[in-house]
Residue frames relative to the residue before (quaternion, step in Angstrom):
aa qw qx qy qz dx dy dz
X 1.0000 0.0000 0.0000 0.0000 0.00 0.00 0.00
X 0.3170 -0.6888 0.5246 0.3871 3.76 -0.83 0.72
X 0.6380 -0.5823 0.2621 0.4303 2.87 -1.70 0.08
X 0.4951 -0.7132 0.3468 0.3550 3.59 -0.86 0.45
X 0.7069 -0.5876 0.2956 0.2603 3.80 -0.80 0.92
X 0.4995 -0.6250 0.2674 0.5370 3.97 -0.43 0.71
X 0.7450 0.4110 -0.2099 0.4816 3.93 0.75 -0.97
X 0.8111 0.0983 -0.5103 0.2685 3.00 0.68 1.49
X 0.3907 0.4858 -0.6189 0.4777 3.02 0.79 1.71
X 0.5294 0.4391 -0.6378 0.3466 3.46 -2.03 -0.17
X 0.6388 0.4868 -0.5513 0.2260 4.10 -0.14 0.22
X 0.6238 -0.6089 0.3059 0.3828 3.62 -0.34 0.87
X 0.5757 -0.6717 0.4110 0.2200 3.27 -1.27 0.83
X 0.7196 0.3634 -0.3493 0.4776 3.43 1.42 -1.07
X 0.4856 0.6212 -0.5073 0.3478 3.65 0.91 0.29
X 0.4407 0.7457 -0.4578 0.2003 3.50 1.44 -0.57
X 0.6487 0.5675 -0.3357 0.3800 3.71 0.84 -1.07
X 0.7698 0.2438 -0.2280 0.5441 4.29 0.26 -0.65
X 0.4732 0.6271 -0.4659 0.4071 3.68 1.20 0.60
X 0.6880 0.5382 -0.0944 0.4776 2.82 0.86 -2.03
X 0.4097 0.5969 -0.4586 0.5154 4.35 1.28 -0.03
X 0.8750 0.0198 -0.0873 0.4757 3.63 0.15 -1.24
X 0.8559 -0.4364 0.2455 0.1294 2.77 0.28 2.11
X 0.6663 0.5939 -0.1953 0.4065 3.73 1.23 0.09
X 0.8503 0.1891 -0.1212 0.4761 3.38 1.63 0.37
X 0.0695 -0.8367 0.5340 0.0993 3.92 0.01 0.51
X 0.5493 -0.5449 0.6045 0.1894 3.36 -1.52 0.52
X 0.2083 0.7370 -0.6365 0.0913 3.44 -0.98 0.52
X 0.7236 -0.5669 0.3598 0.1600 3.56 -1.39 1.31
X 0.2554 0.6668 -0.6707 -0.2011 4.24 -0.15 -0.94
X 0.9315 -0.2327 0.1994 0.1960 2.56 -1.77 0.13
X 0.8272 0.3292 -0.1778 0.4192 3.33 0.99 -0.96
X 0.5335 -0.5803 0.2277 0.5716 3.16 1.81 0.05
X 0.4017 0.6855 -0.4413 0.4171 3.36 0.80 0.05
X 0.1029 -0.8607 0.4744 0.1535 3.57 -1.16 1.32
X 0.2153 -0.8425 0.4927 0.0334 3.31 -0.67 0.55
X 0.5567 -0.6078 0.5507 0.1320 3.80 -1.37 1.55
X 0.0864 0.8316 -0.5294 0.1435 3.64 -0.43 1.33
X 0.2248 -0.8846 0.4025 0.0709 3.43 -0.30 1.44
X 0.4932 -0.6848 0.4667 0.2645 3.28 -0.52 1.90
X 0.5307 -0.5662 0.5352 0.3336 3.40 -1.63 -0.12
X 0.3741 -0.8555 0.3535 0.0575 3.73 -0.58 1.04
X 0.7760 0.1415 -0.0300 0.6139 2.46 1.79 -1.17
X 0.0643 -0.7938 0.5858 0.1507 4.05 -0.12 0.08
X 0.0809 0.8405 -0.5353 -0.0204 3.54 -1.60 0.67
X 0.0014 -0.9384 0.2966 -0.1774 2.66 0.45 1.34
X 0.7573 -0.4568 -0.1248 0.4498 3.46 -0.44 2.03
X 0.1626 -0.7075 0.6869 -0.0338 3.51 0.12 1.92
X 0.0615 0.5930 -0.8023 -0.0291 3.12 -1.87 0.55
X 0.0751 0.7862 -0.6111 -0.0522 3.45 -0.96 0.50
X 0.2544 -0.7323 0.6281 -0.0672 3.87 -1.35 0.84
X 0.3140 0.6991 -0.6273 0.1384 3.28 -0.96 0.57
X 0.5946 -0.5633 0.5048 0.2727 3.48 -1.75 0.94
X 0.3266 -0.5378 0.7751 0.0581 3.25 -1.98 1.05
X 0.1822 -0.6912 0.6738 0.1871 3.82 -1.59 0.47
X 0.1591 -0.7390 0.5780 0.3075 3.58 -0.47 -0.02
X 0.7599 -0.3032 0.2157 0.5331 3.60 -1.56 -0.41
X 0.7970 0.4453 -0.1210 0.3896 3.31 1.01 -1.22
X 0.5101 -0.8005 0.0346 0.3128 3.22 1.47 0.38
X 0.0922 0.8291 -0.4554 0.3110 2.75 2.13 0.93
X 0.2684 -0.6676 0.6520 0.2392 3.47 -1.51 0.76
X 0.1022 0.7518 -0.6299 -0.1664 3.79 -1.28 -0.05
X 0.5787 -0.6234 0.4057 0.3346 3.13 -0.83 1.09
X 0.4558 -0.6074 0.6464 0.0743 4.03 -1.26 0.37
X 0.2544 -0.7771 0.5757 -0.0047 4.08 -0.55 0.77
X 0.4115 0.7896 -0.4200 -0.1758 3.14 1.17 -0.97
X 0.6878 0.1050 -0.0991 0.7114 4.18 1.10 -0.83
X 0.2057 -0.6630 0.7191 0.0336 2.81 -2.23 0.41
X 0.8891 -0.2124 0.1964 0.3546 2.99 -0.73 0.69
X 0.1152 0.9430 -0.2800 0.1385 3.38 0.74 1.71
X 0.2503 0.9196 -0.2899 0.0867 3.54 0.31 -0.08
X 0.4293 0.7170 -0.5105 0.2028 3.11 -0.94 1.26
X 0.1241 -0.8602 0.4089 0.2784 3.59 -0.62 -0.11
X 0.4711 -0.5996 0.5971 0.2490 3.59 -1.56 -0.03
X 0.3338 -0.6687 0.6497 0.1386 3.30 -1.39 0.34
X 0.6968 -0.5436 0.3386 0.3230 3.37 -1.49 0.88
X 0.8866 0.0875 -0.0619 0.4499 3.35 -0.76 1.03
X 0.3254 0.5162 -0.5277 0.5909 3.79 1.25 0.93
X 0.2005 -0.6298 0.7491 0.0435 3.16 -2.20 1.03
X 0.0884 0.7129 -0.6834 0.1301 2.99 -0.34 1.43
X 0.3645 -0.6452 0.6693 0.0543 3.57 -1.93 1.65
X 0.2558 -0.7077 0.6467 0.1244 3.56 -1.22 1.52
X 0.1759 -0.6707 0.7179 -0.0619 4.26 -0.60 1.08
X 0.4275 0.5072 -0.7325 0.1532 3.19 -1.69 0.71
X 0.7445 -0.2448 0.4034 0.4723 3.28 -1.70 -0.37
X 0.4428 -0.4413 0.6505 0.4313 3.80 -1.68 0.22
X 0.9002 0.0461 -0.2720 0.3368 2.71 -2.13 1.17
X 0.2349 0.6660 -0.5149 0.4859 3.71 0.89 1.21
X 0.6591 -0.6452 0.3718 0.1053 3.28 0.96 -0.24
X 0.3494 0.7588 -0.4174 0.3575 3.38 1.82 -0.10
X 0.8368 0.2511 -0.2730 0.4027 3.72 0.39 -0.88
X 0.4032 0.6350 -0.5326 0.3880 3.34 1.10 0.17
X 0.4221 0.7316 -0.3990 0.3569 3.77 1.07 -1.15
X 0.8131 0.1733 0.0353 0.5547 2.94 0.46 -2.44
X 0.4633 0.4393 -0.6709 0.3772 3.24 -0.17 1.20
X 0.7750 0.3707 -0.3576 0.3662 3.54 0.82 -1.06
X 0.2865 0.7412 -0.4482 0.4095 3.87 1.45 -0.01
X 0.8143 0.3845 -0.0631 0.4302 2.87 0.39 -1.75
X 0.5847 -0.6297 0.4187 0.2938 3.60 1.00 -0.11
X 0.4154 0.7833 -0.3356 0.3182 3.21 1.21 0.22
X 0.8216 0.1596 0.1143 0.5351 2.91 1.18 -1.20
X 0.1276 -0.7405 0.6010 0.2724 4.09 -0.23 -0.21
X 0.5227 -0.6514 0.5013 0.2263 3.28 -1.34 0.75
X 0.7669 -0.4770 0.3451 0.2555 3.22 -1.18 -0.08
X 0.4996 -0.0968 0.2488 0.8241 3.15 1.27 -1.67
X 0.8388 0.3249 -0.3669 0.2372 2.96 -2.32 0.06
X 0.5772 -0.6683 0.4547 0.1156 3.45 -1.01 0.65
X 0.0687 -0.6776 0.7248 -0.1041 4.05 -1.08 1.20
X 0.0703 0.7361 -0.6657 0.1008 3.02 -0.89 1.58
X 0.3245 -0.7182 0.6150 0.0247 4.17 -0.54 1.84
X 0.7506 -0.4109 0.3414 0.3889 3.65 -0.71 1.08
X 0.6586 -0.7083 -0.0722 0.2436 2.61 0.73 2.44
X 0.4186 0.7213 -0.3164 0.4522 2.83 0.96 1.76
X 0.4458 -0.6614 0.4515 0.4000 3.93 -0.15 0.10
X 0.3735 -0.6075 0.5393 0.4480 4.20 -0.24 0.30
X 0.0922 0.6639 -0.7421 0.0116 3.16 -1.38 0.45
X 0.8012 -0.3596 0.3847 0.2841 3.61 -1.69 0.53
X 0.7953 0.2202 0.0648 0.5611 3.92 -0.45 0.06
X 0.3046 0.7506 -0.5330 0.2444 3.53 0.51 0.72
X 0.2139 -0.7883 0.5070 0.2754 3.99 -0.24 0.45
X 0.6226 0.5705 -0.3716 0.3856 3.65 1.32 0.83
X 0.7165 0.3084 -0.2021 0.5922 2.95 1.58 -0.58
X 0.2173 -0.7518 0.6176 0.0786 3.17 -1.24 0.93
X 0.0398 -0.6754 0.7248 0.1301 4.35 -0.97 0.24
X 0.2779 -0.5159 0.8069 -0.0748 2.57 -1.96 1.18
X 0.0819 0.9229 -0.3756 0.0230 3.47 -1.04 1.07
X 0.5971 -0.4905 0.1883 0.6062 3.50 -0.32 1.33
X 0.8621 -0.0196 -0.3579 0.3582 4.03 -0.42 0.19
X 0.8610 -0.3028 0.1588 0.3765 3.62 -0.89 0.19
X 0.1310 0.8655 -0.4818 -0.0397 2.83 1.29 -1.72
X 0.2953 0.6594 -0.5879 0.3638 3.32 0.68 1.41
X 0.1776 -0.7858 0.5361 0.2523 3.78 -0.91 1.10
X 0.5875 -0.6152 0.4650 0.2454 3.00 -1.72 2.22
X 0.5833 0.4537 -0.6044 0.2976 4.40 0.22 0.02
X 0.5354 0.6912 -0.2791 0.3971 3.70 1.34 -0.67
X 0.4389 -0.5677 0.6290 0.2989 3.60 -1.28 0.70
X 0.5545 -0.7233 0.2428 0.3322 3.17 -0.98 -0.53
X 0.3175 0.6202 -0.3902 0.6019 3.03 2.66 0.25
X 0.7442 0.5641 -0.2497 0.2560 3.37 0.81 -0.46
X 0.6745 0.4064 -0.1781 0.5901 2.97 1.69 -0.85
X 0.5036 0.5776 -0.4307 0.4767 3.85 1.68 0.47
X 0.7044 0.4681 -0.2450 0.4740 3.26 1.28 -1.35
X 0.4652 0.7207 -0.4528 0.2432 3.93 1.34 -0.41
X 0.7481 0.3662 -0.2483 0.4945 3.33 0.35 -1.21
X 0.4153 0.4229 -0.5645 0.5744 4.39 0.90 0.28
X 0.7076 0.5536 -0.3638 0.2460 3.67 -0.10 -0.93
X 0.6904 0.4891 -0.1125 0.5210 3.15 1.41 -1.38
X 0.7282 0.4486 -0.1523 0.4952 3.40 1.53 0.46
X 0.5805 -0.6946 0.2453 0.3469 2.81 1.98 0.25
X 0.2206 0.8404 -0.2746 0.4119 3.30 1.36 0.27
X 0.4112 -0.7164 0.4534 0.3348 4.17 0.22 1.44
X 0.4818 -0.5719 0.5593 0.3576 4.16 -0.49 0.20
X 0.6606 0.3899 -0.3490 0.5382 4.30 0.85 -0.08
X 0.7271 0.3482 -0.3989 0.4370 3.59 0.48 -0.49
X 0.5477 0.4959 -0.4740 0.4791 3.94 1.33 -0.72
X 0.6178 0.4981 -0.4134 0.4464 4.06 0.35 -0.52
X 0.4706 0.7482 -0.3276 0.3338 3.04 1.04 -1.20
X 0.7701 0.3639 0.0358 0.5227 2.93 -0.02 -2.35
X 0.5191 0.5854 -0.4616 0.4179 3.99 0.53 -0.73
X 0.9915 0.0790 0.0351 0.0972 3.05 0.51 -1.23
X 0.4409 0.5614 -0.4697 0.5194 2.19 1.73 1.63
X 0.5523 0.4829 -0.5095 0.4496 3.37 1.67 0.02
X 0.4140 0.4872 -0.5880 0.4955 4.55 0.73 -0.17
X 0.6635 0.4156 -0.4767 0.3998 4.03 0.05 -0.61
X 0.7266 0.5270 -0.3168 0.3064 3.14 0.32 -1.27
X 0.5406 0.6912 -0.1731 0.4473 3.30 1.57 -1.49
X 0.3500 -0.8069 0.3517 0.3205 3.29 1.05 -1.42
X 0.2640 0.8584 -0.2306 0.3744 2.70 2.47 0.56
X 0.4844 0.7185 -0.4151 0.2770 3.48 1.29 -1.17
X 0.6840 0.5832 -0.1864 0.3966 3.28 -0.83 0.96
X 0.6212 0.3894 0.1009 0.6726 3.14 1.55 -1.60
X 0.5262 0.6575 -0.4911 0.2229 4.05 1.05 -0.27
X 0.7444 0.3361 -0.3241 0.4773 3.40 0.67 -0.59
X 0.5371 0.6329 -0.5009 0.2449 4.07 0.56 0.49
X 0.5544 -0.6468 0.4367 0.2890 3.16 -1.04 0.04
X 0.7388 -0.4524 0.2989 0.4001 3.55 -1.13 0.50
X 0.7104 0.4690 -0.2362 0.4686 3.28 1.02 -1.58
X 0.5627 0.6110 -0.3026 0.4673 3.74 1.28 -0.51
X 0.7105 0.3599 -0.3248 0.5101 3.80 1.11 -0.11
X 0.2178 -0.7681 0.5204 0.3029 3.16 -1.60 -0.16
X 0.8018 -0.3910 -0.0540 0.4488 3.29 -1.13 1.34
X 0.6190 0.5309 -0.4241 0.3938 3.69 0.88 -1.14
X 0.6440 0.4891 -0.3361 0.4827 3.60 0.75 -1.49
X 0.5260 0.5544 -0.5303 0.3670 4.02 0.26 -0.48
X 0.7347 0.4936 -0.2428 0.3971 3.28 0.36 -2.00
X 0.4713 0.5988 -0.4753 0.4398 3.73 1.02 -1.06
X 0.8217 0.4162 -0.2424 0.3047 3.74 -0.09 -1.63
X 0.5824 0.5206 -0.2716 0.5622 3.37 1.53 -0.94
X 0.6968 0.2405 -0.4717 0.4839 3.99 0.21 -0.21
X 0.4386 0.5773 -0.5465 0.4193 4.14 1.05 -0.16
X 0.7278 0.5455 -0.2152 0.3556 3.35 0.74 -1.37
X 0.6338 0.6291 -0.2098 0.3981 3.50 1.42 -0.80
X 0.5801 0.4371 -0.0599 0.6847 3.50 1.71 -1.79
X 0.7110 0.3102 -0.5243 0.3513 3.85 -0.14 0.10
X 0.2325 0.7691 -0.4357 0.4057 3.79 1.55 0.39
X 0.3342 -0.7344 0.5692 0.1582 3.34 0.40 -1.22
X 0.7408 0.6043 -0.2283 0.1844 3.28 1.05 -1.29
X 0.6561 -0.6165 0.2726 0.3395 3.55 -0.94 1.34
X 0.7508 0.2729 -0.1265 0.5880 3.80 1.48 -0.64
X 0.0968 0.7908 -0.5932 -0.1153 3.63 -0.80 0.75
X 0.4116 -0.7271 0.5191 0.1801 3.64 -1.12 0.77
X 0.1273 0.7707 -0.6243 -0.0022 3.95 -0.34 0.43
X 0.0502 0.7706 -0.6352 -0.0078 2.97 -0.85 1.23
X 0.7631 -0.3475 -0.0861 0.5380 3.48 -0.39 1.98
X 0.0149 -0.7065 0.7074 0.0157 3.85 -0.18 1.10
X 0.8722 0.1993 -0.2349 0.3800 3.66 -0.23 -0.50
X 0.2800 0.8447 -0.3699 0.2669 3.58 1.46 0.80
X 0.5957 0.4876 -0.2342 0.5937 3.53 1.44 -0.09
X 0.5814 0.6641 -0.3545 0.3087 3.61 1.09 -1.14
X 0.4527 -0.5207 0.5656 0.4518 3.77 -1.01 0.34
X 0.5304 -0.4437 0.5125 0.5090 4.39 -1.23 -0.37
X 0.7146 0.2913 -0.5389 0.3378 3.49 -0.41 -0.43
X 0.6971 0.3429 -0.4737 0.4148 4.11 0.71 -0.34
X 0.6703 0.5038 -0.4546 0.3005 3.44 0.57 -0.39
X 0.3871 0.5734 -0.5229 0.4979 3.89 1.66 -0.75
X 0.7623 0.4034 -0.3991 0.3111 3.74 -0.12 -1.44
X 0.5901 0.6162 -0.2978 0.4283 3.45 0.59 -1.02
X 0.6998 0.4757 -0.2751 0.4565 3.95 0.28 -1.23
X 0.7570 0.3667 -0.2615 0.4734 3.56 1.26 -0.58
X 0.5759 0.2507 -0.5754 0.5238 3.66 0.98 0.26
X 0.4410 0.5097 -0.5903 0.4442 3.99 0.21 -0.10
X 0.7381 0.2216 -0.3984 0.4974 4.16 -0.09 -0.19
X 0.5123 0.6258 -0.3333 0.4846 3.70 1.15 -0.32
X 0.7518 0.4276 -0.1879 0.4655 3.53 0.72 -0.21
X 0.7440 0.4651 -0.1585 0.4528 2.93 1.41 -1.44
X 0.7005 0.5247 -0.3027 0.3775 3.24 1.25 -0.98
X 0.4082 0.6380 -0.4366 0.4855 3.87 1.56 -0.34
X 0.9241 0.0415 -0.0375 0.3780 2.70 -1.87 1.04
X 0.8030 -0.1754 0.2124 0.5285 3.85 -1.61 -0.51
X 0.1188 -0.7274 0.6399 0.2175 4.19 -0.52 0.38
X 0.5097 -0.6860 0.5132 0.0792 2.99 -1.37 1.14
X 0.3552 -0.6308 0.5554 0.4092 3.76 -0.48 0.40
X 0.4185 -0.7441 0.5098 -0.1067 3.19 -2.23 1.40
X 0.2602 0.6508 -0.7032 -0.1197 3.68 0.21 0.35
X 0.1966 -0.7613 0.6175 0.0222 3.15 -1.58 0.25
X 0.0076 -0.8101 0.5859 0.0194 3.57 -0.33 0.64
X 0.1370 0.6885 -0.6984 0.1395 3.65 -1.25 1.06
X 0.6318 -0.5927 0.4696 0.1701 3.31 -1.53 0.18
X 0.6200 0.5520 -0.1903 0.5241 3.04 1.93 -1.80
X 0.3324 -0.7642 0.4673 0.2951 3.54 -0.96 0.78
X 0.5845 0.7221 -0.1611 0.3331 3.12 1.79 -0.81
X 0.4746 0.6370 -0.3048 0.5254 3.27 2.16 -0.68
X 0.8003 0.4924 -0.1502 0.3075 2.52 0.71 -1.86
X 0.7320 0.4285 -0.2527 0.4655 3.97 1.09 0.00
X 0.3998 0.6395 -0.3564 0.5515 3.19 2.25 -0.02
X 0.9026 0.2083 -0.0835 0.3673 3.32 0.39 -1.03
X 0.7952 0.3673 -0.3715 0.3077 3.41 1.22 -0.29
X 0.7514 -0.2586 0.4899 0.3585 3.23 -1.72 -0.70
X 0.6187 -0.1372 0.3360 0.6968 3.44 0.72 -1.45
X 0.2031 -0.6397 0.7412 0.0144 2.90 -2.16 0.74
X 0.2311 -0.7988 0.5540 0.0393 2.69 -0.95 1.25
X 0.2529 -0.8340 0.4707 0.1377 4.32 -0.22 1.24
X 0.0255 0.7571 -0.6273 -0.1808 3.56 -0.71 0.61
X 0.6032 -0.6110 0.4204 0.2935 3.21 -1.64 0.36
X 0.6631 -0.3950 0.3541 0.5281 3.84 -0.98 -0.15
X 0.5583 -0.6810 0.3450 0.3248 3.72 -1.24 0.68
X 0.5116 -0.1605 -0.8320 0.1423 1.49 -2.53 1.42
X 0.7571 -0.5366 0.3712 0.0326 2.88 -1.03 1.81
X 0.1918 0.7597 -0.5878 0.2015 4.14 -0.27 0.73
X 0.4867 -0.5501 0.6400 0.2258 3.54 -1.00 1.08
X 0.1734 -0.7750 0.6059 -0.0471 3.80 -0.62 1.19
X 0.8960 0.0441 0.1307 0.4221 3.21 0.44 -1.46
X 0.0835 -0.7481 0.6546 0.0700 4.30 -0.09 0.66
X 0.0882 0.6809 -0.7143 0.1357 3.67 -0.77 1.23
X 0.1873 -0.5628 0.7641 0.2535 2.87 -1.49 1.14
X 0.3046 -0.6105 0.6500 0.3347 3.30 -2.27 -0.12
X 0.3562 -0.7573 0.4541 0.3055 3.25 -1.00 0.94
X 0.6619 0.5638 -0.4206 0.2592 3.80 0.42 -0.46
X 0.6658 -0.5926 0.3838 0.2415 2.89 -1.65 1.69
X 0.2452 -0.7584 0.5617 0.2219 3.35 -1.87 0.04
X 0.4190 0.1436 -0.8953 -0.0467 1.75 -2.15 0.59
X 0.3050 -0.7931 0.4773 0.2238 3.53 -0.29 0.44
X 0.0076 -0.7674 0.6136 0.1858 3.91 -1.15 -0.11
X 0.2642 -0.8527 0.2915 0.3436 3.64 0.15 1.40
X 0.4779 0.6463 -0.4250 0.4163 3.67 1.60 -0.61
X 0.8584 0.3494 -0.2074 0.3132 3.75 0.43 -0.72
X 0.5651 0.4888 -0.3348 0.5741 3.16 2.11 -0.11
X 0.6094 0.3936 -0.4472 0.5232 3.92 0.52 0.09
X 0.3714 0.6741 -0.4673 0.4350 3.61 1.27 0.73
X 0.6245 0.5919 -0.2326 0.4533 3.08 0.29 -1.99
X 0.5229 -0.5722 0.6111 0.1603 3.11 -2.11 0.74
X 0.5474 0.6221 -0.3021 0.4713 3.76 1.36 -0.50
X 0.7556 0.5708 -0.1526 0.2826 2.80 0.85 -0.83
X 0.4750 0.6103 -0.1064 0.6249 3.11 2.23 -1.03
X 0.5133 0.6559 -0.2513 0.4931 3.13 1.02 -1.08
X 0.7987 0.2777 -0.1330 0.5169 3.61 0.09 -1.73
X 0.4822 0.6426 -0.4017 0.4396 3.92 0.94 -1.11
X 0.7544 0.4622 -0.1050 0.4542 3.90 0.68 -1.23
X 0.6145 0.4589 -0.3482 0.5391 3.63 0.94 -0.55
X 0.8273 0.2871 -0.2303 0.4244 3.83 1.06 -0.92
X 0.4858 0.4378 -0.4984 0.5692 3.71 1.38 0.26
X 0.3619 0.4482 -0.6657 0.4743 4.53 0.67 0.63
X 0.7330 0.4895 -0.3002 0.3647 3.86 0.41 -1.10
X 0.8239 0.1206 -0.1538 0.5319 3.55 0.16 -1.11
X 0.3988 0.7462 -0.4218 0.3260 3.69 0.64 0.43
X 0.6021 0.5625 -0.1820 0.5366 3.06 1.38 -1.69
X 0.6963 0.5265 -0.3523 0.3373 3.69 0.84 -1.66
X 0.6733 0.6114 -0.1846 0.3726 3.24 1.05 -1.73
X 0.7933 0.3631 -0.2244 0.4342 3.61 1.03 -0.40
X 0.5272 0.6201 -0.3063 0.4937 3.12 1.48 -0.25
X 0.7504 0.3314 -0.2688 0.5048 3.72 1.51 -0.78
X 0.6317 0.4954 -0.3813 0.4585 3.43 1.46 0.49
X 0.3527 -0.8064 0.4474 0.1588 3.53 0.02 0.95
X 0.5021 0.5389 -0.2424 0.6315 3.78 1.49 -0.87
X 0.8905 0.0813 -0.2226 0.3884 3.75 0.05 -0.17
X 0.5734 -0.6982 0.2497 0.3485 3.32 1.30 1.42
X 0.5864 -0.7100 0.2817 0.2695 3.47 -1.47 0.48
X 0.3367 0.7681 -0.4579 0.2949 3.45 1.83 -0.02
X 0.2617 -0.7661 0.5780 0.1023 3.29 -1.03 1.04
X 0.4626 -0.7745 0.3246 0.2842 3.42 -0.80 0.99
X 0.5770 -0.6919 0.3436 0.2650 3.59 -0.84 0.84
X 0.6456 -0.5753 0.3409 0.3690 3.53 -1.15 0.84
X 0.8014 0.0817 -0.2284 0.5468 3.62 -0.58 1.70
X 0.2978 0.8270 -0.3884 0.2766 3.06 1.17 0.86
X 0.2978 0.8730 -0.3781 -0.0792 3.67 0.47 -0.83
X 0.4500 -0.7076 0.4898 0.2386 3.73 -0.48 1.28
X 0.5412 -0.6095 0.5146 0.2662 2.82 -1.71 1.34
């Protein structure tokens, strides 16, 4: 076995036994006899292209690029955030992950499986709440357990300690129309984590929010995630700053048809606090090495703010 890479070792050995159940980690010897916790690959992508037809008014078809030739994978229980320009193609990705879609060409293989619709591993969180307004709001946490078969005590159960945890407590028996947007998303990532499920998909949950809810929000999201066994993360967002607050690695795509540009790991340790790590001088540091990457894209598809790409350690005002 080669040796295994720095960001996926350090997870504890005695955790090795309720890891090694879902299939997401192996043991392996080195050299000196020392053992050591090695995270398999979970997910694999491997040279997606995808295409699809536009109508106009006049019923012309044009053909759509949206990815090209993608590829990479993720290991069990890494949060890695997908950034590019809009319409690069990021949520196409996670639609076909998720089974939503089928690519064009190339091949997605889900903890060694094909994605399909209705997995009980993967869970999606989406850019709006998409709570339904006839529903309380224990109700519309405990909905998607229900739709999974889930006893009606353990979904209450779980409902309602993830609205505490959220910070919802209090608020279980209102309605949708009775919150405001931050407090939705609260119920909808409660709703997301009482899943359980070994993969979650987010495709821009706190992308509407004003910053001070989305700052609050990005920290119970590592608050959740970092408890107990962590679940593996794609994430998609625009913000580059989320995206280095919260992940593992970021992954950069170029302007569309979509192209994997850039694979950053992030070095900073966890637990993380994002208010005090967009502090740090490291951080700037790393913030600048990955706005050289998507900086260049972003201006190149804006014609109004010319094509000069922005020098290494640059970082826009």
């Amino acid at each position: 076995m080669s040796a295994p890479s720095a960001f996926n070792l350090g997870m504890r050995i005695d955790a090795k036994m309720s890891l090694d159940k879902a299939g997401g980690l192996v043991t392996c010897t080195t050299n000196s006899g020392d053992t050591q916790v090695v995270r398999r690959n979970i997910l694999k992508v491997e040279h997606v292209s995808h295409e699809f037809y536009l109508e106009d008014a006049g019923g012309a078809e044009s053909r759509v690029h949206a990815l090209d030739e993608v590829s990479f994978s993720v290991p069990q229980g890494q949060f890695v955030s997908l950034v590019g320009p809009s319409g690069c193609g990021k949520t196409t990705l996670l639609n076909a992950i998720a089974g939503l879609q089928t690519p064009s060409a190339g091949t997605i293989t889900l903890a060694d499986a094909a994605p399909r619709v209705g997995r009980k591993d993967v869970a999606y969180m989406f850019a709006t709440d998409c709570l339904l307004p006839w529903r309380r709001t224990i109700d519309n946490v405990m909905f998607s357990m229900e739709v999974r078969g889930i006893h009606e005590s353990e979904r209450r159960d779980r409902a309602t300690h993830l609205l505490e945890r959220v910070g919802l407590k209090g608020f279980e028996m209102a309605y949708p129309s009775q919150l405001s947007r931050g407090m939705r998303q609260r119920a909808a990532l409660a709703r997301t984590f009482a899943l359980n499920s070994a993969i979650l998909l987010m495709d821009e949950p706190f992308g509407a929010l004003d910053a001070q809810t989305k700052l609050v929000l990005e920290q119970l999201l590592l608050s959740l995630w970092e408890e107990g066994e962590r679940t593996t993360v794609l994430f998609v967002t625009h913000d580059l700053h989320e995206a280095l607050v919260l992940s593992d690695r970021v992954l950069v795509f170029s302007r569309s048809p979509g192209r994997l540009k850039g694979d950053h790991h992030i070095p900073f340790a966890r637990p993380r606090d994002p208010l005090r790590l967009q502090g740090a001088g490291e951080y700037h540091a790393v913030f600048s090495k990955l706005w050289a990457d998507l900086g260049s894209e972003l201006l190149a598809g804006s014609p109004s703010l010319g094509s000069k790409a922005p020098r290494a350690g640059e970082v826009p005002n």
